[in-house]
PyMOL Python script that loads the backbone (N, CA, C, O; Angstrom):
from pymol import cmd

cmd.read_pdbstr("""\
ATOM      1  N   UNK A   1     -21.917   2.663  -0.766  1.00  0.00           N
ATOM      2  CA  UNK A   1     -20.863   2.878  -1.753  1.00  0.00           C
ATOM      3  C   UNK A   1     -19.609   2.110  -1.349  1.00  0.00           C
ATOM      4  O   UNK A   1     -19.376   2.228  -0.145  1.00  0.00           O
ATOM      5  N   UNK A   2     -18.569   1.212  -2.146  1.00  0.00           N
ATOM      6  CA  UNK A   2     -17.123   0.483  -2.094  1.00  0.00           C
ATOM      7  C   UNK A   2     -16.468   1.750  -1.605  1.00  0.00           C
ATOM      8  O   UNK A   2     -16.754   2.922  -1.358  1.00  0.00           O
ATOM      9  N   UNK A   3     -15.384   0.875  -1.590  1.00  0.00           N
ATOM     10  CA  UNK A   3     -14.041   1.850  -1.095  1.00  0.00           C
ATOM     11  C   UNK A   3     -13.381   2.705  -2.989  1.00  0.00           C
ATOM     12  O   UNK A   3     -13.527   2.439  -4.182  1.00  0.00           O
ATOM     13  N   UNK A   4     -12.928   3.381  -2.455  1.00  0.00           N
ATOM     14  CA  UNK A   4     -12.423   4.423  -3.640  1.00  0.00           C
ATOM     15  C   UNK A   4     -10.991   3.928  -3.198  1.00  0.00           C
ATOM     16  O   UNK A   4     -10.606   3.200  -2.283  1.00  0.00           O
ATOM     17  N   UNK A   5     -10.262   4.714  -4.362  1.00  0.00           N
ATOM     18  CA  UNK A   5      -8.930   4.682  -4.520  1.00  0.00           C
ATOM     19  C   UNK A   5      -8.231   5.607  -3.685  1.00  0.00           C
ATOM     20  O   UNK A   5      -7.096   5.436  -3.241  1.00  0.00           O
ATOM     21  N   UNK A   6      -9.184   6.887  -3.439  1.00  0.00           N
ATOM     22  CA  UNK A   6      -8.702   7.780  -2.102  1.00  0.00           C
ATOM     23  C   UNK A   6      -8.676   7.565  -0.876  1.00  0.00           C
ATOM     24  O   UNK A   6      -7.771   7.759  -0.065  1.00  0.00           O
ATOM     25  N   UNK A   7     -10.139   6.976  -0.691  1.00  0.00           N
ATOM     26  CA  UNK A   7     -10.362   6.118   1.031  1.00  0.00           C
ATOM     27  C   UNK A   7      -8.935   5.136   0.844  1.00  0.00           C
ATOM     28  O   UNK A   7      -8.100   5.456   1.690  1.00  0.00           O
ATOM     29  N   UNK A   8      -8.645   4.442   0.278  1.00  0.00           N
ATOM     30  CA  UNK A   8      -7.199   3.517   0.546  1.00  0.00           C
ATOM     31  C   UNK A   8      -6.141   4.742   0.752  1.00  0.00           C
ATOM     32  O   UNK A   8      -5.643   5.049   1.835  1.00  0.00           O
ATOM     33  N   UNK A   9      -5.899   5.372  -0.478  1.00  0.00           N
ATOM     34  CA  UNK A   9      -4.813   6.290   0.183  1.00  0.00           C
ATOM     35  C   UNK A   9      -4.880   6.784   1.142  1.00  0.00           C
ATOM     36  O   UNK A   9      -3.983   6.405   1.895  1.00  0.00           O
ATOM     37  N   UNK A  10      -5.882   7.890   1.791  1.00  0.00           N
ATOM     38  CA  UNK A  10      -6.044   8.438   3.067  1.00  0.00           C
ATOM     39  C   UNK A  10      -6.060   7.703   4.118  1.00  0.00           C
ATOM     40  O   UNK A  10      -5.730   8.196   5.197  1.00  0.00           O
ATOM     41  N   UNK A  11      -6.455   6.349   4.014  1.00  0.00           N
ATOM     42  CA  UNK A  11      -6.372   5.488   4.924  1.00  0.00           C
ATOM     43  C   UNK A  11      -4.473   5.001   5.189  1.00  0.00           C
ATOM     44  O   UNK A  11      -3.842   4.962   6.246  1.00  0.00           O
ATOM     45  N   UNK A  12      -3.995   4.684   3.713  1.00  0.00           N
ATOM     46  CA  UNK A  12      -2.167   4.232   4.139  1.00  0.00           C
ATOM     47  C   UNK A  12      -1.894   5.617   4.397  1.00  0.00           C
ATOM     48  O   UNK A  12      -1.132   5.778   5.350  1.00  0.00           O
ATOM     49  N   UNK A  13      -2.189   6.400   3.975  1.00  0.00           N
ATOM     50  CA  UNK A  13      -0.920   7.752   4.478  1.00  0.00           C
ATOM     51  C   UNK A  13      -1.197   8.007   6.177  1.00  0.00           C
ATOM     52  O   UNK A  13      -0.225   7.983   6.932  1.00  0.00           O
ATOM     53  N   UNK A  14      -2.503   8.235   6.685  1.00  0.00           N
ATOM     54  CA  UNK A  14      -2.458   8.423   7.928  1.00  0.00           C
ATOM     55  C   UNK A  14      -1.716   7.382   8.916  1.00  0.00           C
ATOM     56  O   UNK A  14      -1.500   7.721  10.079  1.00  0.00           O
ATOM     57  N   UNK A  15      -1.409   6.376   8.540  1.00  0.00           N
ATOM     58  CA  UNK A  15      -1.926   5.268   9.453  1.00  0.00           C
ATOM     59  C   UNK A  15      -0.022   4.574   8.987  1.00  0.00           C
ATOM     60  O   UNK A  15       0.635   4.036   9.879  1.00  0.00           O
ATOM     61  N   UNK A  16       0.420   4.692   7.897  1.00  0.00           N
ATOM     62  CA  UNK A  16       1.947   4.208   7.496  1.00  0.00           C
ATOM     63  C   UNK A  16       3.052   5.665   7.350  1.00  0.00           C
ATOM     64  O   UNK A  16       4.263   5.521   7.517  1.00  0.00           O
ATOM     65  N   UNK A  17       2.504   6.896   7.054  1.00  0.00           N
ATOM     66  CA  UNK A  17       2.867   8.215   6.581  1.00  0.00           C
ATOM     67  C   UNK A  17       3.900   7.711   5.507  1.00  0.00           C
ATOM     68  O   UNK A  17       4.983   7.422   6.016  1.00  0.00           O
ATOM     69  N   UNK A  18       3.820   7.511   3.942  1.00  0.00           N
ATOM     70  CA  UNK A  18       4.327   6.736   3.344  1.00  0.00           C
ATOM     71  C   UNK A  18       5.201   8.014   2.612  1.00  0.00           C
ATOM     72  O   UNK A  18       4.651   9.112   2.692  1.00  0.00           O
ATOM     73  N   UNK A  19       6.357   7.966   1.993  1.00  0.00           N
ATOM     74  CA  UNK A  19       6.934   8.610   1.254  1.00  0.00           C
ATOM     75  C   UNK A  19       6.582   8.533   0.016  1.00  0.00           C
ATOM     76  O   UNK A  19       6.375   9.540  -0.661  1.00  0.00           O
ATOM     77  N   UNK A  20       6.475   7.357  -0.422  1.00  0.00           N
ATOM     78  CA  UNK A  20       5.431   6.987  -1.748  1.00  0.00           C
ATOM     79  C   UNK A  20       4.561   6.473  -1.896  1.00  0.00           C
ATOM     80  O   UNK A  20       4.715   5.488  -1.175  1.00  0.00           O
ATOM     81  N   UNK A  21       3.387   6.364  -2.472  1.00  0.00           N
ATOM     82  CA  UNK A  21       1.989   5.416  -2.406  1.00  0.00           C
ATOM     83  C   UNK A  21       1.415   5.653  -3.886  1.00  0.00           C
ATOM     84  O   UNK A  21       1.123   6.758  -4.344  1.00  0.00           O
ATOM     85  N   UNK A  22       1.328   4.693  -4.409  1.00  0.00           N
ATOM     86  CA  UNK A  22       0.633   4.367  -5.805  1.00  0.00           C
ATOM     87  C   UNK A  22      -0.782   3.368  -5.483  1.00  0.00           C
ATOM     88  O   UNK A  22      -0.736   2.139  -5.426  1.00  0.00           O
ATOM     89  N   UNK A  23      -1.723   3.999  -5.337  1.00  0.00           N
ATOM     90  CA  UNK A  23      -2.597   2.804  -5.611  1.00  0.00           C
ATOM     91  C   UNK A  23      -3.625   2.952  -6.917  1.00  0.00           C
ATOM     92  O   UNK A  23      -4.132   3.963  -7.402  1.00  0.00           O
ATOM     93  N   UNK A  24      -3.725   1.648  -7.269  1.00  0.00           N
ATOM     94  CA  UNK A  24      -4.624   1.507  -8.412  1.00  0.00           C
ATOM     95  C   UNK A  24      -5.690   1.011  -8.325  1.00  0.00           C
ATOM     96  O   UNK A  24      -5.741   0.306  -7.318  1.00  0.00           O
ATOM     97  N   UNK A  25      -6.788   1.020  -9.002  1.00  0.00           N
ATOM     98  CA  UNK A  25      -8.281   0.508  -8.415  1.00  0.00           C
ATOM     99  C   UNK A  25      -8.343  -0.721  -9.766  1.00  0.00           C
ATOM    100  O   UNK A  25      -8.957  -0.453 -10.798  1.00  0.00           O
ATOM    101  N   UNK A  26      -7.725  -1.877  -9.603  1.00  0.00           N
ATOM    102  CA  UNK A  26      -7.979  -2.587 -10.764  1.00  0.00           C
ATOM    103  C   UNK A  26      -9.423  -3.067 -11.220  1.00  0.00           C
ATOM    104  O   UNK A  26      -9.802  -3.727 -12.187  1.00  0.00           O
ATOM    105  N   UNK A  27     -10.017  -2.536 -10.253  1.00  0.00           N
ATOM    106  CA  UNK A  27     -11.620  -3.586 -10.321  1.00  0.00           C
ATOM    107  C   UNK A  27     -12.456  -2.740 -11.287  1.00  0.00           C
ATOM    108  O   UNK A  27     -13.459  -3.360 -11.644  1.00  0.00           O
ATOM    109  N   UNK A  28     -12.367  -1.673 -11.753  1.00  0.00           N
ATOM    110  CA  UNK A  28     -13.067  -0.983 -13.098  1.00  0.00           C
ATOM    111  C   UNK A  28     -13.909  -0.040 -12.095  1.00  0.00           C
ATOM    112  O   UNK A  28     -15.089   0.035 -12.437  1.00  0.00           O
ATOM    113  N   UNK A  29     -13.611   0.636 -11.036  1.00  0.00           N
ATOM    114  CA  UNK A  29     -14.615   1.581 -10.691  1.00  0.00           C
ATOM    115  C   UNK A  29     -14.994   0.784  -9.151  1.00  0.00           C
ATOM    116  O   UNK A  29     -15.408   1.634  -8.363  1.00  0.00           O
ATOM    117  N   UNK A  30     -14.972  -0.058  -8.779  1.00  0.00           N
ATOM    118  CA  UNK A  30     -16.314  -0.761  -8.168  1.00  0.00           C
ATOM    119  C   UNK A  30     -15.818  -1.092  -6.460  1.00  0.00           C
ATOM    120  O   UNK A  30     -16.547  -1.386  -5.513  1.00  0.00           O
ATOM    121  N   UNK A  31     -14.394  -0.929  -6.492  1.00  0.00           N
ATOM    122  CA  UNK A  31     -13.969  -0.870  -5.233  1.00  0.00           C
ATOM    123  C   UNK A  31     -13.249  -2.213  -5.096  1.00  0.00           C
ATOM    124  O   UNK A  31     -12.306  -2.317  -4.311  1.00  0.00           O
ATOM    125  N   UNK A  32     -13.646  -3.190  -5.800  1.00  0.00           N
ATOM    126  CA  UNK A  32     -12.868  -4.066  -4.905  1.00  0.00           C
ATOM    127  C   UNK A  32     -11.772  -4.451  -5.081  1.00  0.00           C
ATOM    128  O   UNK A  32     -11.475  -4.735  -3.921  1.00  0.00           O
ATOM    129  N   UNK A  33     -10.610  -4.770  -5.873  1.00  0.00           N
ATOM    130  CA  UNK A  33      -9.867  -5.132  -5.875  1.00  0.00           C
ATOM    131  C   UNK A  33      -8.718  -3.543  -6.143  1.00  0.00           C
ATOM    132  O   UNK A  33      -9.283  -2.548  -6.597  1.00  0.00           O
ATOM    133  N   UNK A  34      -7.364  -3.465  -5.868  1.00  0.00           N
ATOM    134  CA  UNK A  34      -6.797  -2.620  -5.776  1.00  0.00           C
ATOM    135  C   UNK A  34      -4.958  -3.276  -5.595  1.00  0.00           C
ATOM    136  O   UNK A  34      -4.523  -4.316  -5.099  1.00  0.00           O
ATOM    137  N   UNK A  35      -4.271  -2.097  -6.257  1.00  0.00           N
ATOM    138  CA  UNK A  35      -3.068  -2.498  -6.452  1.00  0.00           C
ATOM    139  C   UNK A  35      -2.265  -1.886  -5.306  1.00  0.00           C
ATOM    140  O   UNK A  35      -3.115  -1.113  -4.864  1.00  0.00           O
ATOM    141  N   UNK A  36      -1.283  -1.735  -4.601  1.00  0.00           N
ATOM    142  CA  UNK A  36      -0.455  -0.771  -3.969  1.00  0.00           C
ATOM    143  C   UNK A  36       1.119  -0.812  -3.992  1.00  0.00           C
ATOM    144  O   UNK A  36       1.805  -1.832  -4.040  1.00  0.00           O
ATOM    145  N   UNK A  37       1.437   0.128  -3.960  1.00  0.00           N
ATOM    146  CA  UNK A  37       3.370   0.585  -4.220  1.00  0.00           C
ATOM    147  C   UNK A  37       3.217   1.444  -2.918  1.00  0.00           C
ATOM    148  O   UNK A  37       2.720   2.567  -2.833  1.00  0.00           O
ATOM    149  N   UNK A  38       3.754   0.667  -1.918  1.00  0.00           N
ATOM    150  CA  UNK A  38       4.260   1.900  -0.727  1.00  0.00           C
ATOM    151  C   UNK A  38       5.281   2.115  -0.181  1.00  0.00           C
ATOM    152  O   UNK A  38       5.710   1.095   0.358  1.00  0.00           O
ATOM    153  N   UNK A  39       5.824   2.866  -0.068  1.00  0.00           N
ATOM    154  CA  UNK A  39       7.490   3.152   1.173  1.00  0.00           C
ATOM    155  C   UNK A  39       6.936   3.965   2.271  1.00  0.00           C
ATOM    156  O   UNK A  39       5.931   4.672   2.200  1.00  0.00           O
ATOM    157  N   UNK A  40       7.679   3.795   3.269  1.00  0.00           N
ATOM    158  CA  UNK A  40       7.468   4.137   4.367  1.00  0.00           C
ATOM    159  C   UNK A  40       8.955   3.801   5.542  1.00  0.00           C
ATOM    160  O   UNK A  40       9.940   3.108   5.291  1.00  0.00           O
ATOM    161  N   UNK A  41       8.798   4.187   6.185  1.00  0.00           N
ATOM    162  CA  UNK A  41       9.672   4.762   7.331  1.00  0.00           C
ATOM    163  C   UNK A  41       9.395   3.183   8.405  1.00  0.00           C
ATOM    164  O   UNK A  41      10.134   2.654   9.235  1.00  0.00           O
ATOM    165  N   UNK A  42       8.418   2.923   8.054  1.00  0.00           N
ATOM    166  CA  UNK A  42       7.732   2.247   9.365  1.00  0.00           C
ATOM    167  C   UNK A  42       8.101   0.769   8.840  1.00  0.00           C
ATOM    168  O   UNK A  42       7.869  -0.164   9.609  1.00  0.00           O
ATOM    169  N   UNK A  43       8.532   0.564   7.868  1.00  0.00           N
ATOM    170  CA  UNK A  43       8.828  -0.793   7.320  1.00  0.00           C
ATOM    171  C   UNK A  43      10.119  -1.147   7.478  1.00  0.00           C
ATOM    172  O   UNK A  43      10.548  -2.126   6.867  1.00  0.00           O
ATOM    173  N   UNK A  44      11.138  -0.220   8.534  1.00  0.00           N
ATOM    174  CA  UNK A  44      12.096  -0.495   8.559  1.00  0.00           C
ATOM    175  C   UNK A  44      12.655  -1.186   9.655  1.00  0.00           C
ATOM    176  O   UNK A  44      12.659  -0.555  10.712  1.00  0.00           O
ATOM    177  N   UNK A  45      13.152  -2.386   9.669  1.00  0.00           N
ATOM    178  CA  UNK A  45      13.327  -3.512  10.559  1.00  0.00           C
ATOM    179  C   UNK A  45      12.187  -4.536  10.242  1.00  0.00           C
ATOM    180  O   UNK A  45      11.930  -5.299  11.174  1.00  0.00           O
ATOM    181  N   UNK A  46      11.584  -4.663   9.295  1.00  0.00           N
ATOM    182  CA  UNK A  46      10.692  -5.341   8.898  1.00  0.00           C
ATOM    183  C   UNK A  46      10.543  -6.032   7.997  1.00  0.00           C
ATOM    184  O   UNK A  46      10.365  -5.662   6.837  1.00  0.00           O
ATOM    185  N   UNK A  47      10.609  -7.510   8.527  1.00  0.00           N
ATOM    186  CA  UNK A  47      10.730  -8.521   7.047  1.00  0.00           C
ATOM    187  C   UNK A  47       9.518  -8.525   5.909  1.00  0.00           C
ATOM    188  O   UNK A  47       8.420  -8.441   6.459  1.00  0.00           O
ATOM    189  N   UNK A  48       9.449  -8.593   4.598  1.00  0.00           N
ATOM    190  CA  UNK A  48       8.330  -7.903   3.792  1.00  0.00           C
ATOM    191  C   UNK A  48       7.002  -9.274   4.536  1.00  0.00           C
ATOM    192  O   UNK A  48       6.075  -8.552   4.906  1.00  0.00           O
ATOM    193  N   UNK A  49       6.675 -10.474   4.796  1.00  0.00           N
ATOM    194  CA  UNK A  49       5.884 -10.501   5.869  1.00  0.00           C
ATOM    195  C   UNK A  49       4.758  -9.551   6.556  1.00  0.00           C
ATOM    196  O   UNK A  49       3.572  -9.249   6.420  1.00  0.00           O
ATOM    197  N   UNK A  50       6.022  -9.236   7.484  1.00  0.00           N
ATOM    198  CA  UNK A  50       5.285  -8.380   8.260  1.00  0.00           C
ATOM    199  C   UNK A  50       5.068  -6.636   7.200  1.00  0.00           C
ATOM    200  O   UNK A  50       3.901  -6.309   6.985  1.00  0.00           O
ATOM    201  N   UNK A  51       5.570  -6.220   6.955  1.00  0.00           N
ATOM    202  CA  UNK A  51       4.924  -4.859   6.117  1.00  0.00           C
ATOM    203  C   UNK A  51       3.901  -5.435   5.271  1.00  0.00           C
ATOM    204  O   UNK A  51       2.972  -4.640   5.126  1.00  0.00           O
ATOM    205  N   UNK A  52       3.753  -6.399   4.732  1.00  0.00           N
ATOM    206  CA  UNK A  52       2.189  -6.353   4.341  1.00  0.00           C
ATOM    207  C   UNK A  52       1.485  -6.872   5.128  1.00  0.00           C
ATOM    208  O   UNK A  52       0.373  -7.122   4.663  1.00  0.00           O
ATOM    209  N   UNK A  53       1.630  -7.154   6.125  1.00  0.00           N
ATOM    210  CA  UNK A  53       0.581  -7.369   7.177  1.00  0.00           C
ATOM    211  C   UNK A  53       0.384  -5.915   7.731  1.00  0.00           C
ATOM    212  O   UNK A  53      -0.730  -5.428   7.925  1.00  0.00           O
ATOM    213  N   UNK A  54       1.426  -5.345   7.941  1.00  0.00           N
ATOM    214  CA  UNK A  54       1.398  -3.633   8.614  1.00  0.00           C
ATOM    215  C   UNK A  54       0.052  -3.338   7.238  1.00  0.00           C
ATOM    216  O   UNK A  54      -0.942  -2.837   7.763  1.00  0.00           O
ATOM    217  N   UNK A  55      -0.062  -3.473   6.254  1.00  0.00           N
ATOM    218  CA  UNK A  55      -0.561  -2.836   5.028  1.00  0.00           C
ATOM    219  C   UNK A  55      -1.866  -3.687   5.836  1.00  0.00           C
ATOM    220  O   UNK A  55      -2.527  -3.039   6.648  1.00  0.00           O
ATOM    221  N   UNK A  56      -2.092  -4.644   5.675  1.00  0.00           N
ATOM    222  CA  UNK A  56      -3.673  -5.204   5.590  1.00  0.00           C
ATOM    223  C   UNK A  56      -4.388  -4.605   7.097  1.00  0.00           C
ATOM    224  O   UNK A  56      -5.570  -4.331   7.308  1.00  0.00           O
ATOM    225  N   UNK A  57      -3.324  -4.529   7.941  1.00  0.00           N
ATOM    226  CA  UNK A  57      -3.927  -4.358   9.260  1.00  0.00           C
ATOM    227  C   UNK A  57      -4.337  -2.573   9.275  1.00  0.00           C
ATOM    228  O   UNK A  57      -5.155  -1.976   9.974  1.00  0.00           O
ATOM    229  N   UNK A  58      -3.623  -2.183   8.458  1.00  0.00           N
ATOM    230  CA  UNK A  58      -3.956  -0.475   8.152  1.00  0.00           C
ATOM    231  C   UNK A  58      -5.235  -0.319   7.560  1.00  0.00           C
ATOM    232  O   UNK A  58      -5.990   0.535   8.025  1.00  0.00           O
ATOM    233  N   UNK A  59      -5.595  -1.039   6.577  1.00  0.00           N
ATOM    234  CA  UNK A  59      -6.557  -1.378   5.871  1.00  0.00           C
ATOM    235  C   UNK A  59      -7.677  -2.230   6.680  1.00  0.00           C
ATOM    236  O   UNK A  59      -8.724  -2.468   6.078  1.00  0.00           O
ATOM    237  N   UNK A  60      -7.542  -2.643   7.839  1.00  0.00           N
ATOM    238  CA  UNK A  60      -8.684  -3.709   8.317  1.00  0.00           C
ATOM    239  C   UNK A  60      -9.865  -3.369   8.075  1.00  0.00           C
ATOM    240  O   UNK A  60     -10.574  -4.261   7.608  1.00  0.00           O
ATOM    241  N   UNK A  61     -10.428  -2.155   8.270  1.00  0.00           N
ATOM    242  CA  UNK A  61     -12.061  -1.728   8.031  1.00  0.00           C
ATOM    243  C   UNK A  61     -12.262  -1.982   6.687  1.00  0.00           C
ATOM    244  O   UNK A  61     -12.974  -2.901   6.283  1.00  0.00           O
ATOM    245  N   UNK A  62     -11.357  -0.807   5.613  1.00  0.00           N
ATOM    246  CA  UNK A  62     -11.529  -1.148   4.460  1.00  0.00           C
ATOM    247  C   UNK A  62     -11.557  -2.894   3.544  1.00  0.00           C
ATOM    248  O   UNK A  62     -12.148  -3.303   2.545  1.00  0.00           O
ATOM    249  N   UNK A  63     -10.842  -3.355   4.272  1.00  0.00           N
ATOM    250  CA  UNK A  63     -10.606  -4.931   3.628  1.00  0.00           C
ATOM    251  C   UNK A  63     -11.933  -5.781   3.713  1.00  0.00           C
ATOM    252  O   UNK A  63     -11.900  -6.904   3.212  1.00  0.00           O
ATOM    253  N   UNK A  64     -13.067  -5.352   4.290  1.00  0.00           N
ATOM    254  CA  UNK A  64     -14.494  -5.918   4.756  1.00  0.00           C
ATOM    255  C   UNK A  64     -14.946  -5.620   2.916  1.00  0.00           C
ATOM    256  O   UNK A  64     -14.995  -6.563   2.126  1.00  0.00           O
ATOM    257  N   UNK A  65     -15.139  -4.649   2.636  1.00  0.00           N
ATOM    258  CA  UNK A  65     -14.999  -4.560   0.829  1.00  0.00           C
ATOM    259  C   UNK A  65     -14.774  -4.979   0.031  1.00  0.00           C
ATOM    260  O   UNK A  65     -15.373  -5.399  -0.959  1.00  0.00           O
ATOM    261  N   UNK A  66     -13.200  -4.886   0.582  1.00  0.00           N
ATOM    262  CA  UNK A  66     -12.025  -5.197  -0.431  1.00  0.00           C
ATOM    263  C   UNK A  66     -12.098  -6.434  -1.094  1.00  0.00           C
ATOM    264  O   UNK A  66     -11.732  -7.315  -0.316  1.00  0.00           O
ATOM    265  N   UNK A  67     -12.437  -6.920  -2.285  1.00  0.00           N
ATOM    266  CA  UNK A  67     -11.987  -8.658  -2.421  1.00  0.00           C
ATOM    267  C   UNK A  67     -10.500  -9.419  -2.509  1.00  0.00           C
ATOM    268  O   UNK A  67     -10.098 -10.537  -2.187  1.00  0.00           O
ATOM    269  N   UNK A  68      -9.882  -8.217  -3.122  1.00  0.00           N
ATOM    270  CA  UNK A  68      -8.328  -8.482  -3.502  1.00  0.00           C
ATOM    271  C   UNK A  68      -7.524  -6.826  -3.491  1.00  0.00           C
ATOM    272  O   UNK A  68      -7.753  -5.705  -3.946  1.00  0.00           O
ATOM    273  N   UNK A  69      -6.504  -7.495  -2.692  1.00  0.00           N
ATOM    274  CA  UNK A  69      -5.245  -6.457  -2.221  1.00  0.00           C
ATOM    275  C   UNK A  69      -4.196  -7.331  -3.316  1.00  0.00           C
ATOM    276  O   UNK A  69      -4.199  -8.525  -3.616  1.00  0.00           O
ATOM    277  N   UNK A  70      -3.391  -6.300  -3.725  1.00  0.00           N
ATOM    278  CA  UNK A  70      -2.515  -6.677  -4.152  1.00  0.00           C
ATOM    279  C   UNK A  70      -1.341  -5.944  -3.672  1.00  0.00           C
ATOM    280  O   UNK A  70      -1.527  -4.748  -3.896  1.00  0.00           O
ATOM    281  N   UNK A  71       0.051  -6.201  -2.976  1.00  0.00           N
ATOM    282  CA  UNK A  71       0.675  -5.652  -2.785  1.00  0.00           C
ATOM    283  C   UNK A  71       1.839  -5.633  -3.530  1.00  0.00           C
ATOM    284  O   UNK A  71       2.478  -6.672  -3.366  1.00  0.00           O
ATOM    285  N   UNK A  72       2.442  -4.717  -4.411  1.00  0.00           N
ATOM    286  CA  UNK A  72       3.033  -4.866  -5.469  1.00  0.00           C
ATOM    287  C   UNK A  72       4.490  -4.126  -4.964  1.00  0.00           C
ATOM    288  O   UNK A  72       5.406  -4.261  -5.775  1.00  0.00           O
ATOM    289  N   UNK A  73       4.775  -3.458  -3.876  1.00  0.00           N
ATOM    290  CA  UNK A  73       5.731  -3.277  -3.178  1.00  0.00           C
ATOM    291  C   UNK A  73       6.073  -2.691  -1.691  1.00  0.00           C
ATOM    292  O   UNK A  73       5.967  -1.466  -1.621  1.00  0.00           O
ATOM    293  N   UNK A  74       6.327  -3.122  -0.917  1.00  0.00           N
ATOM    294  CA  UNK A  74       5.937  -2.544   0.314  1.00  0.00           C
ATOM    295  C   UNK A  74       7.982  -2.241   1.026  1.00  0.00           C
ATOM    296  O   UNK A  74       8.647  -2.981   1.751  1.00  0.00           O
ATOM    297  N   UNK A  75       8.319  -1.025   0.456  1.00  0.00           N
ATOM    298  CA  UNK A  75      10.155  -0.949   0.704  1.00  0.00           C
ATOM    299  C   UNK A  75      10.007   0.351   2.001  1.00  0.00           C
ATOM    300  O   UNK A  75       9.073   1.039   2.411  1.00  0.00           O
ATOM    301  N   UNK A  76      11.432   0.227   2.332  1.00  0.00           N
ATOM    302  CA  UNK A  76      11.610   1.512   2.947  1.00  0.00           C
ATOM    303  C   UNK A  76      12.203   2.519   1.845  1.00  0.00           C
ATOM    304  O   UNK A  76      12.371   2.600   0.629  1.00  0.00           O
ATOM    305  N   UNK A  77      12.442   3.331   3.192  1.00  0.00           N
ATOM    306  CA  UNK A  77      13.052   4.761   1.577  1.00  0.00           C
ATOM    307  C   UNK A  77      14.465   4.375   0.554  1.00  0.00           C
ATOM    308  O   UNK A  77      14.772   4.628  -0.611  1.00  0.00           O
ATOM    309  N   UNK A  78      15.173   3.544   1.821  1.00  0.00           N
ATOM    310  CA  UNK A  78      16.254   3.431   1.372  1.00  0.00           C
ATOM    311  C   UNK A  78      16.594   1.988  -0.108  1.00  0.00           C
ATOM    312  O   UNK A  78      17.461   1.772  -0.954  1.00  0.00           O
ATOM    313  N   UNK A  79      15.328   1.371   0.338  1.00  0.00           N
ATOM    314  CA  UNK A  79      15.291   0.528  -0.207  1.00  0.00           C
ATOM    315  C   UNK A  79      15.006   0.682  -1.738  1.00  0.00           C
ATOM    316  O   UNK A  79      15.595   0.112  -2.656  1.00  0.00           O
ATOM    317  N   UNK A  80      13.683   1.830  -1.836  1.00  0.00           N
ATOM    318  CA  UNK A  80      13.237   2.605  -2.426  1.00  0.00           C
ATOM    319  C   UNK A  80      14.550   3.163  -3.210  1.00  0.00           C
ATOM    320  O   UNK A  80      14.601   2.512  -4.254  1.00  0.00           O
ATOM    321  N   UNK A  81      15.352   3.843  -3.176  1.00  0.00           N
ATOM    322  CA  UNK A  81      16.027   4.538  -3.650  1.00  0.00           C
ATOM    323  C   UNK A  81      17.036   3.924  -4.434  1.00  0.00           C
ATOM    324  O   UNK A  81      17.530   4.204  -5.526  1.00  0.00           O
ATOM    325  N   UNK A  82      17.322   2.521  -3.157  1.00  0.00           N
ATOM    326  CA  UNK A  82      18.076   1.809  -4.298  1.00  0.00           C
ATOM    327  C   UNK A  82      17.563   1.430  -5.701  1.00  0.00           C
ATOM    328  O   UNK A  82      18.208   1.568  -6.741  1.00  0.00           O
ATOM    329  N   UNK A  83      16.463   0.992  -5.604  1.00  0.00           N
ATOM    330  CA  UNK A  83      15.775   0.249  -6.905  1.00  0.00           C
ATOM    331  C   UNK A  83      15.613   1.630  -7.574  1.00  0.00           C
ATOM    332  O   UNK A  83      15.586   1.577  -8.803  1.00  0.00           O
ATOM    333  N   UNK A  84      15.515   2.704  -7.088  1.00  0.00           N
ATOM    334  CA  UNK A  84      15.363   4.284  -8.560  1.00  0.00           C
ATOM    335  C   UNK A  84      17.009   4.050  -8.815  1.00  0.00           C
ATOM    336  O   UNK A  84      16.900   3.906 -10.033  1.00  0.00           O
ATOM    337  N   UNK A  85      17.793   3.971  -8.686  1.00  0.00           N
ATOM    338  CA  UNK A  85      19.065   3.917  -8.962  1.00  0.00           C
ATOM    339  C   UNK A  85      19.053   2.994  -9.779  1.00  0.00           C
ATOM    340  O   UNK A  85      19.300   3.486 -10.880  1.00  0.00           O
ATOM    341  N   UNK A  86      18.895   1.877  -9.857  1.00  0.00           N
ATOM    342  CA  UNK A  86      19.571   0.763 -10.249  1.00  0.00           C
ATOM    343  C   UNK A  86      18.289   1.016 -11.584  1.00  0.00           C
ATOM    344  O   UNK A  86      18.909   0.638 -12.578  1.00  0.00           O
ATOM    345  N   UNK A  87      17.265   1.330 -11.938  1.00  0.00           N
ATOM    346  CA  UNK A  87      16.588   1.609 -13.032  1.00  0.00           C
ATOM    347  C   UNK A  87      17.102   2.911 -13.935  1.00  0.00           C
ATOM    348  O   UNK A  87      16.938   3.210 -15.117  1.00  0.00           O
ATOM    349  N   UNK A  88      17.664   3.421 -13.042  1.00  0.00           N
ATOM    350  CA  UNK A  88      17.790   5.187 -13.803  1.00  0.00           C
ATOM    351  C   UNK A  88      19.030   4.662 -14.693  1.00  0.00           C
ATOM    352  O   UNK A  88      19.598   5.427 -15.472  1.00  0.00           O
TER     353      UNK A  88
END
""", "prot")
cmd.dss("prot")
cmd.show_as("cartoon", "prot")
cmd.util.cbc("prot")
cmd.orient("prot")
């Protein structure tokens, strides 16, 4: 069986402990391709670079699956908060 949309989450929350995590399974069911929105604590001092590398390297087992990651935001909280502000 592919990776699910939960195996990714359970996999970023243990491994980043994210304040937010959106992932989407764009591939229609089948595992491979997947979207992600994460914040985290751990991305802080970290040029976006390296936090999606923190993301793929969290993911290394799963990414043997995976065909396509998409990382659609990888902020800290604060960063995070700014952008809910500046939308609200």
């Amino acid at each position: 069986m592919g990776v699910t949309k939960e195996i990714v989450e359970a996999t970023l929350t243990s491994k980043l402990s994210p304040t937010h995590l959106e992932v989407v399974d764009t591939s229609g069911g089948c595992g491979a391709s997947f979207v992600v929105e994460i914040v985290s604590k751990e991305f802080e001092g970290k040029r976006l670079l390296d936090r999606h590398r923190m993301v793929n390297a969290a993911l290394e087992k799963e990414m043997q699956e995976i065909h396509a990651l998409s990382i659609k935001k990888a902020l800290t909280p604060e960063q995070w908060e700014q952008q809910s502000q500046a939308s609200a």
